[in-house]
C-alpha positions in Angstrom: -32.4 -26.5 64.5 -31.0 -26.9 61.4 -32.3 -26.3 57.5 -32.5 -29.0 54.9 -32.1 -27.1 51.3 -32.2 -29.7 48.4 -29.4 -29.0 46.2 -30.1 -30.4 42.4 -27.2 -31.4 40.7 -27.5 -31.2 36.6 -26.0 -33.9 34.9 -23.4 -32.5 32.3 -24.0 -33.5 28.4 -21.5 -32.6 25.9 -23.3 -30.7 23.2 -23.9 -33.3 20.2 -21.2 -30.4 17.9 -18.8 -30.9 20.7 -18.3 -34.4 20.2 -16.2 -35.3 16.8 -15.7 -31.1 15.6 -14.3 -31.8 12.0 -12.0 -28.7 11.4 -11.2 -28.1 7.7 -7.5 -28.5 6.5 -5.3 -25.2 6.9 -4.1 -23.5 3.4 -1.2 -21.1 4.4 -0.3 -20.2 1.2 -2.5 -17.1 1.3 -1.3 -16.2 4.6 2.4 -16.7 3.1 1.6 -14.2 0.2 0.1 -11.6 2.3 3.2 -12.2 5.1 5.6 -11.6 1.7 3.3 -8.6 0.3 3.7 -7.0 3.6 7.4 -7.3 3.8 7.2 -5.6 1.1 5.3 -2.8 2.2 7.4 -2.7 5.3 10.7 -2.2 3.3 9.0 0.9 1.3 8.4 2.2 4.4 11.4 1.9 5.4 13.0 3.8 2.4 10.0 7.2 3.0 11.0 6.9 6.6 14.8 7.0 6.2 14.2 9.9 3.3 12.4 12.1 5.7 14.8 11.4 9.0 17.9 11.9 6.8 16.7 14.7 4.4 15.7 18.1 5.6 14.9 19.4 2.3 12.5 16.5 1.4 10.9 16.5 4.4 10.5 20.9 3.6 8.8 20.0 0.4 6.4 17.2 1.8 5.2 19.7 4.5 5.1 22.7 2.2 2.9 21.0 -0.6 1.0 19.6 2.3 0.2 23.2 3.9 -0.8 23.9 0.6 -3.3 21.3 0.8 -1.7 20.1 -2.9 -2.0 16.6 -2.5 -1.1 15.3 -5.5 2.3 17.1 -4.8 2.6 14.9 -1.7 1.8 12.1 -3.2 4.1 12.6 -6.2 7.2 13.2 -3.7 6.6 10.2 -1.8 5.9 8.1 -4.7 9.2 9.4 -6.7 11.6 7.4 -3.8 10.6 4.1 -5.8 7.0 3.4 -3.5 5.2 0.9 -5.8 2.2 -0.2 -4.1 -0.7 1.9 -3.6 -0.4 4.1 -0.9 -3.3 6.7 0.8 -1.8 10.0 1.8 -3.8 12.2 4.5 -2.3 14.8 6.4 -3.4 17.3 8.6 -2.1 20.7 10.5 -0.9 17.6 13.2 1.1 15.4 11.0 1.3 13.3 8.3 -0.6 9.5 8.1 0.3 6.8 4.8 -1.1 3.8 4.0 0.3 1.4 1.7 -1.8 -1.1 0.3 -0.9 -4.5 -1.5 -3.1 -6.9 -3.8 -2.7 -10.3 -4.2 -4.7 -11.7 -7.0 -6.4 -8.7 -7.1 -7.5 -9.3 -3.9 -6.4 -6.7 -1.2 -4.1 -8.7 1.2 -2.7 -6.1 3.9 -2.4 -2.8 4.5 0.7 -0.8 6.6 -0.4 2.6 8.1 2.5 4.8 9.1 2.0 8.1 11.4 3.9 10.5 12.0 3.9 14.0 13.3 5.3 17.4 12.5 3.7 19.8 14.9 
């Protein structure tokens, strides 16, 4: 003996929004700023992270102003390698984290965080 279960089949509508989407033209020339601005960032960056792999005695004074919780110290020392963007320094008996910051029409674009650790 067999079973007879009705299947329903749902016809499928596209939704009316699915139809013609309009997508609004692309500007990239914020996108190209902020890709420039962070280039930037990145070769600061580069210059604190090559001052604290090739210089021991740089890298003493970072961590001692730090363990004396001076943090204007810190900042001072990091700043005097040529940094020019706005940069966050935290630190903690773990390491050390910075985050530089760029504006774009005084607009913040991007930001590059950097870790590192020293215990």
């Amino acid at each position: 003996m067999y079973y007879y279960y009705p299947v329903y089949i749902y016809p499928v509508y596209p939704y009316p929004n699915q139809i013609h989407r309009q997508y609004p033209d692309v500007n990239t020339g914020y996108l190209h700023q902020s890709a420039q601005e962070t280039s930037t960032l990145m070769k600061e960056a580069s210059i604190v992270l090559d001052e604290f792999a090739d210089s021991e005695e740089f890298s003493k004074k970072v961590m001692e102003s730090a363990q004396k919780s001076n943090m204007d110290e810190v900042e001072r020392l990091i700043k005097s390698l040529g940094v020019t963007s706005d940069i966050n320094v935290n630190f903690n008996p773990d390491g050390l984290r910075m985050e530089f910051i760029s504006k774009v029409k005084d607009t913040e674009c991007c930001r590059l965080m950097v870790a590192l650790r020293w215990s």
